[in-house]
N, C-alpha and C positions, 0 to 999 in steps of 0.2 A: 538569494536563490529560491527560497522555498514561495515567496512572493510571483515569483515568476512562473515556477513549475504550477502554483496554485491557479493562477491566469491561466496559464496553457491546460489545464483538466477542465475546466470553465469553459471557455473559448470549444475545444474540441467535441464539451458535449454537446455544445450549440451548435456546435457545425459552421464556428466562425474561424476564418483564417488566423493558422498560429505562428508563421515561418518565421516574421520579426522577432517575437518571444523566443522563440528554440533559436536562434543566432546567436539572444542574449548568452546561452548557454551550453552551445557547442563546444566549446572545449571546457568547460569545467571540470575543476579538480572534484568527481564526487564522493570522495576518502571521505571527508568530514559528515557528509550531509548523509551516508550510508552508514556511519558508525553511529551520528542521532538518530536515525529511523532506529537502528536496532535497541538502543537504553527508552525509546518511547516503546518499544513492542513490549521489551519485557517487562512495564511498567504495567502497561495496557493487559498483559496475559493473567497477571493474577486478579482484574476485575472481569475481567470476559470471557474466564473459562476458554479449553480446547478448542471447539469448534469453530470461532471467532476468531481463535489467534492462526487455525491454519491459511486460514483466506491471508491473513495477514503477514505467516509466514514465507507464505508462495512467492509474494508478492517480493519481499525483502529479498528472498534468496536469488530472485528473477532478476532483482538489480543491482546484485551485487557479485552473480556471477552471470549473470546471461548477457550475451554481447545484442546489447537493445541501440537503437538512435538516439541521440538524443530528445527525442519527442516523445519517447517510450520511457527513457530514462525518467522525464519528468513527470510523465502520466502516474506510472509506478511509484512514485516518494511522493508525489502530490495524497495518490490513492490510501499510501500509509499515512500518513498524516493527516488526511483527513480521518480515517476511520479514528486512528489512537488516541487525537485530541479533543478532548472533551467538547470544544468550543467549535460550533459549526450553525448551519443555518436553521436545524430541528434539534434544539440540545435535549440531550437524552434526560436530564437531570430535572427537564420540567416538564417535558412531556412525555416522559416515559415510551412506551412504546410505539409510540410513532415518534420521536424524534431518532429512531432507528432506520427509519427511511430512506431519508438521505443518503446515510451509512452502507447501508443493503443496494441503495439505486450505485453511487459511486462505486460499491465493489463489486457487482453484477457489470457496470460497464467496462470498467479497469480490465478486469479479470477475461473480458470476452476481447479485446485488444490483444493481451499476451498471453492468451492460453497455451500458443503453440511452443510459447518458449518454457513453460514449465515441464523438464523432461523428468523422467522415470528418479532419475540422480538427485533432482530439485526435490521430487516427494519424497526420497527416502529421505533427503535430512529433516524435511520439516518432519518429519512421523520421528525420527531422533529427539529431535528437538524439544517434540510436544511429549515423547514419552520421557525425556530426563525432565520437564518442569511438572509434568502432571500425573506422573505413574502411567505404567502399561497398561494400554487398553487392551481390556479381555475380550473376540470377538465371536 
C-alpha cells in the first residue's frame, strides 16, 4: 500500500491522473498502516525536535480521525512517510540543508490539500502530544 499511496503523491503533484491508483485502495483496511505512520513519528520526533513534528502530527491525527477519500487518505501517509524516512530524493544526511527541500516542498503541498480538515480538536492534541514528548511550551 505505502507503494501506491507514494505513486498517488507523485502523480498528484504532477498533475497526472490518479483514479486507477486510489481503486487500488478504496476500501483498505488502514489500522495497520495508521498504527506505522504513528511508531515512524515518534521515532522521527526525537531527531526533529517540536516544530517539525507538528506538521507531521497534523497530518497523522487528519488520517486517523478525519473522514478524508481515499485519495486524501493516501496523500496524508504518503506525506508522513515521506517526511519521517530518512530515505527520499534530497537525503538530508548528505546534503544537509537542502535535502530539506523536498521535505518542506511535500509538506507545504500535503498540508495546503487538507488544511480544511485540521479542526480546533486536531490542534489541541497535537499541542498534547508535542507538550507530553517535549515539555510546555512557555509563550
Amino acid at each position: 500500500m505505502l507503494t501506491i499511496c507514494l505513486l498517488i503523491l507523485l502523480y498528484s503533484i504532477l498533475k497526472k491522473p490518479v483514479g486507477t491508483l486510489v481503486d487500488k485502495i478504496r476500501d483498505a483496511d488502514w489500522r495497520r498502516p495508521v498504527r506505522n505512520a504513528w511508531n515512524k513519528i515518534v521515532e522521527y520526533s526525537k531527531k526533529a525536535g517540536r516544530e517539525a513534528t507538528r506538521v507531521v502530527l497534523r497530518f497523522w491525527y487528519v488520517l486517523a480521525e478525519g473522514d478524508l477519500s481515499a485519495k486524501d487518505k493516501a496523500l496524508v501517509y504518503a506525506g508522513i512517510i515521506y517526511m519521517v524516512v530518512p530515505h527520499d530524493l534530497l537525503p538530508k544526511k548528505t546534503l544537509g540543508l537542502l535535502g530539506l527541500v523536498d521535505d518542506a516542498g511535500v509538506a507545504a503541498w500535503v498540508y495546503k490539500k487538507i488544511s480544511k480538515n485540521i479542526t480546533p480538536q486536531i490542534e489541541q492534541k497535537v499541542n498534547i502530544t508535542l507538550d507530553d514528548w517535549f515539555g510546555y511550551e512557555i509563550s
